[in-house]
C-alpha positions as CSV (number, residue, x, y, z in Angstrom):
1,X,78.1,-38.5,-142.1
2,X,79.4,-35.1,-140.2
3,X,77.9,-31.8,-141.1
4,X,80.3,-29.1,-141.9
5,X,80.1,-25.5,-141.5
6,X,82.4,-23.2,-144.2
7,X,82.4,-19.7,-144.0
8,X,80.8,-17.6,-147.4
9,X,82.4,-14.1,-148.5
10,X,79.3,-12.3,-150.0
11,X,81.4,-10.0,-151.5
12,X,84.4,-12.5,-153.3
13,X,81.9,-15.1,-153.4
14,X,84.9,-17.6,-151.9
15,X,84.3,-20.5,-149.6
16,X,86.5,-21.4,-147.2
17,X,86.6,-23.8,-143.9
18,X,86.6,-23.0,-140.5
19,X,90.7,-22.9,-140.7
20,X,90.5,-20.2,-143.2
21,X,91.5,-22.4,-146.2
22,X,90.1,-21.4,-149.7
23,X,87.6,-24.2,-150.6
24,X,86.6,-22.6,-153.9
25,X,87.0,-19.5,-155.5
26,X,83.6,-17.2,-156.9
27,X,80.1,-18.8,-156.2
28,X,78.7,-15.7,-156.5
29,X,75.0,-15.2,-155.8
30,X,75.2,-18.5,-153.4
31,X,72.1,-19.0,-151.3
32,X,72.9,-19.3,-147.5
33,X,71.6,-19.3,-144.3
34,X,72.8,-17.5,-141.5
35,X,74.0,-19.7,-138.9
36,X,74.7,-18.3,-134.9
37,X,78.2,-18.7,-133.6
38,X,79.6,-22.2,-132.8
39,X,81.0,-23.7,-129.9
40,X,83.8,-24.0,-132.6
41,X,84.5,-20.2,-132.8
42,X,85.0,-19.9,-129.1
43,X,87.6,-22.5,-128.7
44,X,89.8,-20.3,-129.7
45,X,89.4,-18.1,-126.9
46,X,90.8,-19.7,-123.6
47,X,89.0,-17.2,-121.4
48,X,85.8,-17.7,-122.7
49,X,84.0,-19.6,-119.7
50,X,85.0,-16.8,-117.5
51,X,83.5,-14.4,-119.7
52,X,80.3,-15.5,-119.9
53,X,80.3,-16.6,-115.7
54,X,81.2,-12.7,-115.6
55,X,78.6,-11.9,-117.8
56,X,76.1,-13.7,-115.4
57,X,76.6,-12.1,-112.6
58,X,79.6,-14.2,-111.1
59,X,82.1,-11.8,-109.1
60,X,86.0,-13.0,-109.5
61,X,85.5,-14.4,-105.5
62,X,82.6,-16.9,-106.3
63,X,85.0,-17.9,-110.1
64,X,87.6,-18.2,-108.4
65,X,85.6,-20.5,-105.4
66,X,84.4,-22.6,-108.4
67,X,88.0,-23.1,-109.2
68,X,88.7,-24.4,-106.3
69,X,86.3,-26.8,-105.6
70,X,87.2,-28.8,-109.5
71,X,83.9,-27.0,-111.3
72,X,85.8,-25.2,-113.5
């Protein structure tokens, strides 16, 4: 069994999957939770690792050092 994540439209009420496929049209007034972003949603975005290594501190020298010894 997998769990899945769809994406709620409080406003439409429509449900749709992570590719942006309509599951089902007007559940209005559906109880959710929120739910923080997924590893999912960033795999879309190729530069993401080097974001957050910039965001910790990491100058482009020491990213691009990691490069070269095969960490990244």
């Amino acid at each position: 069994m997998k769990k899945v994540v769809l994406m709620y439209d409080e406003a439409t009420g429509n449900i749709q999957d992570m590719e942006g496929v309509i599951i089902l049209h007007s559940w209005l007034g559906l109880r959710y939770e929120e739910v923080p972003e997924t590893s999912r949603d960033n795999v879309n975005d190729p530069l993401h690792k080097l974001k957050e290594l910039k965001a910790m501190g990491m100058s482009v020298e020491d990213i691009k050092d990691l490069k070269e010894i095969g960490l990244l």
